[in-house]
N, C-alpha and C positions, 0 to 999 in steps of 0.2 A: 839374579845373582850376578856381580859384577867380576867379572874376570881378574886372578889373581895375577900379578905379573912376579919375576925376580928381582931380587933386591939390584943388582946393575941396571935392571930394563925400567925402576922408578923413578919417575921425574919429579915427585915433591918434596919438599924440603923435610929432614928427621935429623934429627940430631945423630953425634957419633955414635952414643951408647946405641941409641936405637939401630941405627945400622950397622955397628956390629953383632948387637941379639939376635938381629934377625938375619944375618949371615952366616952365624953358629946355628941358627933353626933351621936355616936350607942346607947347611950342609951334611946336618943331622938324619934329616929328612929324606933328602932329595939323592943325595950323592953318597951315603952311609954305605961304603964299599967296605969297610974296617973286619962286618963278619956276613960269613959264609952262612946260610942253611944247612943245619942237618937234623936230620928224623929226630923226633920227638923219643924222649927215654923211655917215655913211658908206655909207647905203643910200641910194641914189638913187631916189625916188619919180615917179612920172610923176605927170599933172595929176589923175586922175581919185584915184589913192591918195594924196595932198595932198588933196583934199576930203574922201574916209575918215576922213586921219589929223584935220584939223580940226573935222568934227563928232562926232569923238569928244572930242577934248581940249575941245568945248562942253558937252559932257555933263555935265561934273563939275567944278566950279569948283577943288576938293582939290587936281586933277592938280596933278602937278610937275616938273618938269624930269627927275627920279628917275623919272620914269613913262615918259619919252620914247621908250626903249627898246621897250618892250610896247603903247604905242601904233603905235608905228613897224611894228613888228612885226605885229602885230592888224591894220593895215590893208592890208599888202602882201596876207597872207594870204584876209581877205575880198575883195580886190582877185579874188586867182589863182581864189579858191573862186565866184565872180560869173561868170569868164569859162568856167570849168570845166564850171560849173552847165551855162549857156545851152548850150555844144555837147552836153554831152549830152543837155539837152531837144531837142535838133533832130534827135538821132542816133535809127537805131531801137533799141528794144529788146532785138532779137535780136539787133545788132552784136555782134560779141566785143569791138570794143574797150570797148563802151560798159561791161563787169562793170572792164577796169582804168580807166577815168574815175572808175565810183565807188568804187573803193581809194581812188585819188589823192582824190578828194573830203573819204570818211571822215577820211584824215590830212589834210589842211585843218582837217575841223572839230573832230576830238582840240586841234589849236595854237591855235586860233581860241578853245574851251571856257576850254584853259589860259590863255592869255593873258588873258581875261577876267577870273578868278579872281586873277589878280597884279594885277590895277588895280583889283578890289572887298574892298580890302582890311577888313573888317570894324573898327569905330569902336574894339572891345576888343581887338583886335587892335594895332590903332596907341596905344593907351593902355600895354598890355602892352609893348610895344617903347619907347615913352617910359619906362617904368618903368626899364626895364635899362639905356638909357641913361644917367639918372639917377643908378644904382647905381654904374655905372662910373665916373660923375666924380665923384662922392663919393667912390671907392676911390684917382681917383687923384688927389686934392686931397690925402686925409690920407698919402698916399704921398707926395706933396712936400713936405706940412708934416715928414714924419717926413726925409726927405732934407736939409733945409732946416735941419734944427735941427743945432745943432754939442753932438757928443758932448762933455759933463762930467765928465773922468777925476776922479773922488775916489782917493787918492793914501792907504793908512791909514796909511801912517807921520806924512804931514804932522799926522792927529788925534793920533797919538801924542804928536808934537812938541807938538802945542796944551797936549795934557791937562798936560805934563808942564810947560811954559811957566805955564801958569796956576795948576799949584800953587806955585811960586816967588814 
């Protein structure tokens, strides 16, 4: 995979349009400070995973609204994996229930890992994805130009007609 750079850090030659698409795609992408994270409507958070989910969307000024989702998520689940923890610190060890606490545990922290990974999104990463955006509205700009133009029937009889007029 070849390393993505910014649009200032490329040294080959692209035309205007090009380098303006792909300066509106990084800045989309990369620098989208425009909105904030907040919890998901649809999960209803208690008081204690509202604190989760806010000192996490502190953590990282980047978050965006796009992120709300695996924020939301990320803290439900540190939330359940918090409460999960402390009973089975309190249970014995030789409980039976205590080996499925830490099943359920482990799959906490599998979603908890994942979700992490979707909010650290790597900087080449998000340049790579501006890139392709980019690409796309470049294809479909000349897509509209070519839609946009009205076909020019050349007609050869009418040069016929020319040629034959002008030798007269």
């Amino acid at each position: 995979m070849r390393p993505t750079k910014s649009v200032k850090q490329m040294t080959r030659k692209m035309s205007k349009a090009e380098r303006q698409a792909r300066e509106e795609a990084e800045a989309q992408v990369v620098t989208n400070l425009k909105s904030k994270p907040e919890p998901c409507f649809f999960m209803n958070l208690n008081e204690e995973q509202k604190a989760i989910f806010e000192r996490f969307s502190a953590l990282n000024e980047n978050f965006t609204e796009a992120d709300s989702i695996s924020l939301t998520i990320l803290s439900i689940n540190l939330y359940h994996y918090n409460e999960l923890y402390e009973v089975l610190h309190e249970m014995d060890v030789l409980d039976e229930r205590a080996a499925s606490l830490e099943r359920r545990l482990h799959a906490y922290e599998k979603s908890i890992v994942a979700h992490m990974n979707l909010l650290c999104i790597p900087l080449n990463q998000r340049l790579r994805l501006a890139n392709d955006m980019a690409r796309l509205a470049i294809e479909e700009k000349k897509l509209e130009e070519i839609n946009n133009q009205q076909p020019v029937e050349e007609n050869p009889l009418w040069e016929l007609l020319e040629m034959t007029s002008n030798r007269k």
